[in-house]
C-alpha positions as CSV (number, residue, x, y, z in Angstrom):
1,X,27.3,-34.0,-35.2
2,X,27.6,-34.9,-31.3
3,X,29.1,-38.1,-29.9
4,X,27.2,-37.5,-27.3
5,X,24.4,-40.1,-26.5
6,X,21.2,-38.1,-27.5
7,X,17.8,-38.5,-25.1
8,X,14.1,-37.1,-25.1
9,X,12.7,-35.8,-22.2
10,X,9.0,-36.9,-21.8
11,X,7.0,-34.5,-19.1
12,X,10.3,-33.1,-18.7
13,X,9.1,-30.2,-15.7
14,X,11.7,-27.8,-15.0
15,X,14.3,-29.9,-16.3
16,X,15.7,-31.6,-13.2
17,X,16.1,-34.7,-15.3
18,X,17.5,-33.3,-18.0
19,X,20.2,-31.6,-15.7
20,X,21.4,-34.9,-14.5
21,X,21.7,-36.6,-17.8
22,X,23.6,-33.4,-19.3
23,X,26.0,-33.0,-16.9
24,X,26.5,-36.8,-17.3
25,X,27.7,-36.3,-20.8
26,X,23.8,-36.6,-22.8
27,X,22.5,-34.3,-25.3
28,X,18.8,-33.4,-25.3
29,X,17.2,-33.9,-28.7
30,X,13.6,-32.3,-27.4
31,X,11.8,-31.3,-24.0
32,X,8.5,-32.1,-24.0
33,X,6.3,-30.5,-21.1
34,X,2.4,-28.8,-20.8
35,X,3.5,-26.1,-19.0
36,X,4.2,-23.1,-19.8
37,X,6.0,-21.3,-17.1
38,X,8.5,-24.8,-17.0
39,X,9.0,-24.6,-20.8
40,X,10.3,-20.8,-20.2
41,X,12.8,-22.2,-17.6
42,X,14.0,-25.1,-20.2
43,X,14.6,-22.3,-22.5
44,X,16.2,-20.7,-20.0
45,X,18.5,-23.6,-18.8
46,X,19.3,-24.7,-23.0
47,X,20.3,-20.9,-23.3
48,X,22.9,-21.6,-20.5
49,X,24.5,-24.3,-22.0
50,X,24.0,-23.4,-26.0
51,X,26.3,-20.1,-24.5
52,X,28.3,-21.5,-22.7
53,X,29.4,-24.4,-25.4
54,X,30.0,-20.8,-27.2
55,X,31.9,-19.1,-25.1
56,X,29.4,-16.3,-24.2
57,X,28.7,-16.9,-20.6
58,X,28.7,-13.8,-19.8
59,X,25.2,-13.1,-21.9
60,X,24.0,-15.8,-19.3
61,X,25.3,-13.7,-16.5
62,X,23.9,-10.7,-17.7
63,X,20.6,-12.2,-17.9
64,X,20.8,-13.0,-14.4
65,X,22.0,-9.4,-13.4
66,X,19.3,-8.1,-14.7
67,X,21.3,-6.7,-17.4
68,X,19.3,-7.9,-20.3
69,X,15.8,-9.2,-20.6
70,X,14.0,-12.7,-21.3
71,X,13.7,-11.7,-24.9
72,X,16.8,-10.9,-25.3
73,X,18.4,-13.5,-23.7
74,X,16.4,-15.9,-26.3
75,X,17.3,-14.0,-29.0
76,X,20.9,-16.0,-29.0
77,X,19.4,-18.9,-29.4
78,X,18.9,-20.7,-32.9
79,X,15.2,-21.0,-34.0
80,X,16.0,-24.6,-34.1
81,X,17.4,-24.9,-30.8
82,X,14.0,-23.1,-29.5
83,X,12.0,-25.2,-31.3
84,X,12.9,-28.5,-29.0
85,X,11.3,-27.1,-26.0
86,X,7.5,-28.6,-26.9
87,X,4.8,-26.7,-24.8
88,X,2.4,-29.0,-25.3
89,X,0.1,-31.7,-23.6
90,X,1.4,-35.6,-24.8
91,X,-2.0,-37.3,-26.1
92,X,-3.4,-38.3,-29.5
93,X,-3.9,-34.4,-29.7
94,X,-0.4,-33.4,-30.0
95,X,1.7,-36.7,-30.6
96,X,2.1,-36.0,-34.3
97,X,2.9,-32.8,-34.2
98,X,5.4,-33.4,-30.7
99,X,7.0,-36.7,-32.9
100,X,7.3,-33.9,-36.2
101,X,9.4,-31.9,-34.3
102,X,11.5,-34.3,-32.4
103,X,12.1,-36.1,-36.0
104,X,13.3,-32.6,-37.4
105,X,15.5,-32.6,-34.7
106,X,17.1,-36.1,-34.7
107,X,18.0,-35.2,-38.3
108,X,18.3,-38.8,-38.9
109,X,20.1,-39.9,-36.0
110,X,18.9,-42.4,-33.6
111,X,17.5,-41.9,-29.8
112,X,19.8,-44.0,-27.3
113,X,17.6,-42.7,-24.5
114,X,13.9,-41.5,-23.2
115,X,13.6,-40.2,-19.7
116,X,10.8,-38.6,-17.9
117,X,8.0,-38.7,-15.3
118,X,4.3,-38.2,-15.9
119,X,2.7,-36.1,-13.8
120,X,2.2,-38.2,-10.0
121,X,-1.3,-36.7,-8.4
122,X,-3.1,-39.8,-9.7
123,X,-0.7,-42.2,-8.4
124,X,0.2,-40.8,-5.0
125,X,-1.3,-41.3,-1.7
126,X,-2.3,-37.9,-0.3
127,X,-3.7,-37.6,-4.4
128,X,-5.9,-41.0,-3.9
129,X,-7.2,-39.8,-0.7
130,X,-8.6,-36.7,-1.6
131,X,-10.3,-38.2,-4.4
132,X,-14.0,-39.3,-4.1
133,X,-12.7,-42.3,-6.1
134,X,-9.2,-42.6,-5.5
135,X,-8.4,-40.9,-8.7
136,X,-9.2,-44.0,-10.4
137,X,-11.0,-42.4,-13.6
138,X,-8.2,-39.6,-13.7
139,X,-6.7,-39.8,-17.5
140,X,-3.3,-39.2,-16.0
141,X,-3.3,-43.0,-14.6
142,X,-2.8,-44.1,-18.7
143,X,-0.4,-41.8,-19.6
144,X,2.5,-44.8,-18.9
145,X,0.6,-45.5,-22.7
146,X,1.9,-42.3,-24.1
147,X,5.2,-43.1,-22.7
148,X,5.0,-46.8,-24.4
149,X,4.2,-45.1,-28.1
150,X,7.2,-42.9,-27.9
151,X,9.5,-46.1,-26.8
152,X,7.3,-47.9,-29.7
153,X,8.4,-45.1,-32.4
154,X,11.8,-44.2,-31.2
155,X,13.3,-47.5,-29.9
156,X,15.7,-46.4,-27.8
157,X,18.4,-48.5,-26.1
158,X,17.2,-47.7,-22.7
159,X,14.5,-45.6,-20.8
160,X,13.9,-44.4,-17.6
161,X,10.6,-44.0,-15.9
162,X,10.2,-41.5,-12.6
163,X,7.0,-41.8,-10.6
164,X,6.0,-41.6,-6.8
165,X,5.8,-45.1,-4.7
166,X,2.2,-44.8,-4.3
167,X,2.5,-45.9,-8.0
168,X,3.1,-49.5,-6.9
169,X,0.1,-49.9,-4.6
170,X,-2.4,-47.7,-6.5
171,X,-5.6,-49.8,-7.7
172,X,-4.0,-52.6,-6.3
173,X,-0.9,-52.7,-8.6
174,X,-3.2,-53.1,-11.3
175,X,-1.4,-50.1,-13.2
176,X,2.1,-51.1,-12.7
177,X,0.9,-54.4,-14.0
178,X,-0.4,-52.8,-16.8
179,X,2.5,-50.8,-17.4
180,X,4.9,-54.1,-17.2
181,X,3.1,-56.4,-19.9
182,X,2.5,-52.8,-22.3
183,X,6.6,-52.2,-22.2
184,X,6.9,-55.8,-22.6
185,X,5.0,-55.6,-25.8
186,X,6.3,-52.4,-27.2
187,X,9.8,-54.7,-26.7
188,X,11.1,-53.8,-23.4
189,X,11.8,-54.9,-20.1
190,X,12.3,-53.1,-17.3
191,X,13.4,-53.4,-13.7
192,X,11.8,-51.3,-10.8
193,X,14.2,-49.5,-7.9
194,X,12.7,-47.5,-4.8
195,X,15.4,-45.0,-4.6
196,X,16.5,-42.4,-1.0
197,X,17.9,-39.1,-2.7
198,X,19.9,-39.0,0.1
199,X,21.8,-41.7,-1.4
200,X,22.5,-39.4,-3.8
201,X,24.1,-36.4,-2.0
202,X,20.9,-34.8,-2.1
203,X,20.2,-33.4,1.8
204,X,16.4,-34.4,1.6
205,X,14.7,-37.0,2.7
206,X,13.1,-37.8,-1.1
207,X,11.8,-41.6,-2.0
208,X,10.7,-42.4,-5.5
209,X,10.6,-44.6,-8.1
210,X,12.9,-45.4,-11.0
211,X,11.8,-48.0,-13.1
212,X,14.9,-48.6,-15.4
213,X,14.0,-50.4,-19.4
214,X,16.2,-51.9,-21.8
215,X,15.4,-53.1,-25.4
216,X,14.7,-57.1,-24.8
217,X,16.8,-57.6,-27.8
218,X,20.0,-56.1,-26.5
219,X,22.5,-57.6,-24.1
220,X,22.8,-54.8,-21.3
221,X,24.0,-55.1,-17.7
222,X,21.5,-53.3,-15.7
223,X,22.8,-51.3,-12.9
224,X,22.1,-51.6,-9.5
225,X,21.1,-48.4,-8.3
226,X,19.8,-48.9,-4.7
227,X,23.3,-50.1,-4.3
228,X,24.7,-46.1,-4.7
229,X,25.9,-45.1,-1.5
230,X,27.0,-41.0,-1.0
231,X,29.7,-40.9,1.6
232,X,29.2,-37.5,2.1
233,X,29.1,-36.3,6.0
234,X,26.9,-33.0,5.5
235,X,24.2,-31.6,6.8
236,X,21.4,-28.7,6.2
237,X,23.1,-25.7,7.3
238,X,25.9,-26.3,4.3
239,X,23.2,-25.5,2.0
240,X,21.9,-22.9,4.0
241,X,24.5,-20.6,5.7
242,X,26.4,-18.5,2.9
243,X,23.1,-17.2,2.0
244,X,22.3,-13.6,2.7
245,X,19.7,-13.5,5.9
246,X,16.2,-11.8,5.0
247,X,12.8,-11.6,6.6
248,X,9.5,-12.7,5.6
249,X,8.9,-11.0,2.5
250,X,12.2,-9.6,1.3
251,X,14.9,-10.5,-1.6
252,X,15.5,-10.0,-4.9
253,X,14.9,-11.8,-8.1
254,X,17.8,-11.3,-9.7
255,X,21.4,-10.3,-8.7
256,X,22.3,-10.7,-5.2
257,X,25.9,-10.8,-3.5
258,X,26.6,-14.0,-1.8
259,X,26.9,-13.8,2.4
260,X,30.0,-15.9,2.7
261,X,32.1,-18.4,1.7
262,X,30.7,-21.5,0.6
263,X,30.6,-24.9,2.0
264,X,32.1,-28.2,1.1
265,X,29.0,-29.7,0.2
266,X,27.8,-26.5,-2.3
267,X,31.6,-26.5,-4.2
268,X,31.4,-30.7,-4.0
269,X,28.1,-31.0,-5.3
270,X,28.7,-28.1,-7.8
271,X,25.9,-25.8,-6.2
272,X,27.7,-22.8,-6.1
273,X,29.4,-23.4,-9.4
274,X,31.5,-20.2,-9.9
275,X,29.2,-17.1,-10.5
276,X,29.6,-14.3,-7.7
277,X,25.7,-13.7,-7.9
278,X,22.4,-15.4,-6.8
279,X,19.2,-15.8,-7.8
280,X,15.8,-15.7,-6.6
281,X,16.6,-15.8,-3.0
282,X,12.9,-14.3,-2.5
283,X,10.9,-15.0,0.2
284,X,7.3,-14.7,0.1
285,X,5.1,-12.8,2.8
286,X,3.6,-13.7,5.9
287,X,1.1,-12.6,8.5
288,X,1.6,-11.6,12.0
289,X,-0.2,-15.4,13.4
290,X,2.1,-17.5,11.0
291,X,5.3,-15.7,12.1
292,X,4.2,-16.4,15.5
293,X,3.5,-19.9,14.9
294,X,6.8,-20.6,13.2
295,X,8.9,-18.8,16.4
296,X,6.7,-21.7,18.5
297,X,8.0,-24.2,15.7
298,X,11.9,-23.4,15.7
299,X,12.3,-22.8,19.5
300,X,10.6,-26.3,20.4
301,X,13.0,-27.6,17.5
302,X,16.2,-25.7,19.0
303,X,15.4,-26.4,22.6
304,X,14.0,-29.7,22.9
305,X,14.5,-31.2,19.7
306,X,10.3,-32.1,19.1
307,X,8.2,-31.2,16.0
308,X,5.6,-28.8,16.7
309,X,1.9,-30.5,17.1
310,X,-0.5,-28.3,16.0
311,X,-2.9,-29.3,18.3
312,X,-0.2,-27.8,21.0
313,X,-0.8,-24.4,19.6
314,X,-2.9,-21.8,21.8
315,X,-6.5,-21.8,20.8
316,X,-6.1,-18.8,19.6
317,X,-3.7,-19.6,16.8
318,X,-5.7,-22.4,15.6
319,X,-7.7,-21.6,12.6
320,X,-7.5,-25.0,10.8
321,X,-10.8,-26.8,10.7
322,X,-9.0,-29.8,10.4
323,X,-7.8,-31.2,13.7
324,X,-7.8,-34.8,13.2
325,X,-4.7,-35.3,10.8
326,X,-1.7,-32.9,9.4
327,X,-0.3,-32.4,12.9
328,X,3.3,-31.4,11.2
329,X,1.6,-28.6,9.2
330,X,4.1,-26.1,10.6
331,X,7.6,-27.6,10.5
332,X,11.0,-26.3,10.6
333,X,13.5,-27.2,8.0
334,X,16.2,-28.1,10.9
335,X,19.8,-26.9,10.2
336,X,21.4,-29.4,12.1
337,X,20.0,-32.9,10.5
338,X,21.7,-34.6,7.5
339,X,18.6,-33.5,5.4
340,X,15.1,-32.4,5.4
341,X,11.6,-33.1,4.9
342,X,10.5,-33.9,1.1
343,X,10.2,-31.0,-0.8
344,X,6.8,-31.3,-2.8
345,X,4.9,-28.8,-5.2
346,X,2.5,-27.1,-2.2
347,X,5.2,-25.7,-1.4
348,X,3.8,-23.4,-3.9
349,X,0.8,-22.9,-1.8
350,X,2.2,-22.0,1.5
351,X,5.7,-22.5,3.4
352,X,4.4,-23.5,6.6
353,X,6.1,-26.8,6.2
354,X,9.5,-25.5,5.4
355,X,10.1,-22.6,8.2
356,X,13.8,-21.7,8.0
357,X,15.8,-22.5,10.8
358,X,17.2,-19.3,11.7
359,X,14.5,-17.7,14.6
360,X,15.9,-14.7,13.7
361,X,14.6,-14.8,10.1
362,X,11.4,-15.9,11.2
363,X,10.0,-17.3,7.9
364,X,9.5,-19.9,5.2
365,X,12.4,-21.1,2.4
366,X,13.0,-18.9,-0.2
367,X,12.8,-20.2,-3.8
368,X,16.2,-20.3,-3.9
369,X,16.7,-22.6,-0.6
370,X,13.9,-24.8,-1.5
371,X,16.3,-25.3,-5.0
372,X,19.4,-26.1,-3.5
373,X,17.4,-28.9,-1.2
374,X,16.8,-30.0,-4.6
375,X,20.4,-30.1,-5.8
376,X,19.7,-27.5,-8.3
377,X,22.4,-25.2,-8.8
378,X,22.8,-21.6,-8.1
379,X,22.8,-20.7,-11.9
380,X,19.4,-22.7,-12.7
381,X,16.7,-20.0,-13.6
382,X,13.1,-20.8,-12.9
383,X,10.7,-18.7,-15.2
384,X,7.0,-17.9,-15.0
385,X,5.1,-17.5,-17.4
386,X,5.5,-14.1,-17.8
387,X,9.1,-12.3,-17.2
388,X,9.3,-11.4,-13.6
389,X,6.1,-12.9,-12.3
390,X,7.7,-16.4,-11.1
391,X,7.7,-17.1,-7.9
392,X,5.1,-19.4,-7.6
393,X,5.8,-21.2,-10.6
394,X,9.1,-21.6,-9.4
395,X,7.8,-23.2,-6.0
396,X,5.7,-25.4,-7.9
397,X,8.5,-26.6,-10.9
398,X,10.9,-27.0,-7.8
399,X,9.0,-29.1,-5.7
400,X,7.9,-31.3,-8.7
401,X,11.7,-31.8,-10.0
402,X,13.6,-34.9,-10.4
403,X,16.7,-33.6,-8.0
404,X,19.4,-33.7,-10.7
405,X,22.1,-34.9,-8.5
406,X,19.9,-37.9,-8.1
407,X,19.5,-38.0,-11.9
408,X,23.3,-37.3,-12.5
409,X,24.2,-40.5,-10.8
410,X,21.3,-42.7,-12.3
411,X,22.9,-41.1,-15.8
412,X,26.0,-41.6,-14.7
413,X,25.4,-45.8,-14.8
414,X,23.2,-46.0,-17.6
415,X,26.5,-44.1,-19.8
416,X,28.6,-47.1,-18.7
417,X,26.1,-49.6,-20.5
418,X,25.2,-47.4,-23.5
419,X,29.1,-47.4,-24.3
């Protein structure tokens, strides 16, 4: 049996959660998560580390060459193992048959930890405001009482809760007061932090919450997390410039040769983390009016230093209806700044937001830049839901992630108290 402090990941996504806590010194006991394309990647990502503990990285490398298939990739894993990634949708539904597997699991041990972040629409702003009612009879709003049940069952030492601010202003705070006197009666209390992932060594600008609990009956010194400072002096183009350059359209899924050397900040932060090949450094299409549009976008960036304003645009390149709000539609991911815009799940839908800085490339992020703004590293596979069919499941599970060095550090102060 493990020393290791054991945790379940609630809503877990992709796993950028997860990938803090591990690389912190955790062990997951289950993943829980609805979708199917992010419980592939989990797989995935407890494959990498189940071989690795084994010795047999290089099945993990093959997979990632190309060399071997999903299946066969799987097929290393114990049944058991595969068992703890839980597709399936936390509600009165599927709780007993979620908490039946998790207890198989624990094998009698105890849960020190539950981390994870229900899904954010009905709690953000942009969310609210494209809602007739502001979301406010959306189901997702309640499920901080799914969250409570599993801290009610498991009674862990600690938790931690990830959510978007708009969670302290949405129905007029009603729900975060809600959420406070429920945790207080399942026996918690909890303190809230409005965290910068820049803080974090993460180069993207990236606020959210972090609402830290504790077991009221335990003596624990809580951490002050929006004290973390990263002294790092980096900027964009480290993550940027040892890729290979492609045009709209172009790259490979799997098994790509890296341009150059890396930078400080990819060896520091453990982003390029030893393997000679990348990943999904794909880029997805565009037409001949979007290229167009982003060449206006970096030049006005490169020369002048200004956003593009989409009302700037020739007529004749304005084909959005909406004029009245969404100027920065088109904006360039600028090399030269100490991080970029917030990378959120429609990034999925377009990548008129994130333009690469290069004029020369002329088009949006790949998946694989849009992962390393993240602080995901270069060996972090993100699956669809069918093998080879990913790459806008990957947009979406990236831009809804938890950036793990953010969760690494958050982890990293929680470990001290657990000890």
């Amino acid at each position: 049996m493990s020393s290791k402090p054991l945790f379940i990941d609630l809503f877990a996504g992709a796993g950028g959660l997860s990938e803090g806590f591990i690389r912190a010194g955790f062990e997951p006991v289950a993943h829980v998560e609805m979708d199917k394309a992010a419980c592939n990647t989990l797989t995935t990502r407890t494959a990498y580390y189940y071989l690795k503990d084994k010795g047999k990285s290089k099945v993990y490398e093959d997979y990632l060459k190309g060399e071997i298939n999903r299946q066969e990739l799987y097929s290393y894993l114990p049944t058991e193992l595969r068992k703890t990634i839980i597709n399936a949708a936390i509600g009165k539904e599927n709780n007993f048959q979620i908490q039946n597997t998790i207890d198989e699991a624990l094998k009698g041990r105890s849960v020190d930890l539950i981390v994870g972040g229900p899904p954010c629409q009905a709690y953000s702003l942009v969310g609210r405001a494209r809602s007739k009612n502001g979301m406010e009879e959306d189901e997702r709003n309640y499920l901080f009482k799914q969250y409570a049940n599993y801290l009610e069952r498991y009674k862990p030492k600690m938790f931690v809760f990830e959510n978007v601010l708009g969670l302290k202003s949405a129905k007029g705070g009603q729900y975060l007061t809600e959420m406070k006197n429920l945790f207080l009666e399942k026996g918690y209390k909890f303190k809230l932090f409005t965290l910068e992932a820049t803080n974090f060594g993460v180069l993207q600008k990236r606020k959210r919450i972090i609402i830290l609990g504790w077991r009221s009956d335990l003596e624990l010194e809580i951490p002050q997390l929006d004290e973390v400072k990263d002294s790092g002096n980096y900027f964009v183009e480290d993550l940027l410039k040892d890729l290979p350059p492609l045009k709209a359209g172009e790259g490979r899924d799997k098994f790509l040769p890296y341009y150059s050397q890396p930078s400080d900040y990819l060896c520091d932060k453990h982003i390029r983390n030893g393997l000679p090949i990348i990943t999904q450094h794909i880029t997805r299409p565009h037409s001949d009016q979007d290229k167009e549009i982003y060449q206006i976008a970096v030049n006005k960036w490169l020369k002048k230093k200004e956003r593009l304003n989409y009302n700037d645009l020739p007529e004749r390149l304005k084909t959005h209806k909406n004029r009245e709000s969404f100027f920065d539609r088109f904006k360039v991911v600028a090399a030269d700044q100490s991080y970029s815009q917030t990378v959120v799940a429609h990034i999925s839908k377009d990548g008129h937001y994130y333009i690469h800085p290069d004029i020369e490339q002329n088009r949006s992020l790949s998946v694989r830049e849009a992962a390393r703004l993240q602080s995901f590293p270069d060996d972090y596979y993100f699956e669809g839901e069918r093998e080879g069919a990913g790459r806008t499941a990957a947009f979406r599970q990236i831009g809804n992630a938890v950036p793990p060095l953010m969760a690494k550090e958050i982890a990293c102060q929680i470990k001290k108290q657990l000890q």
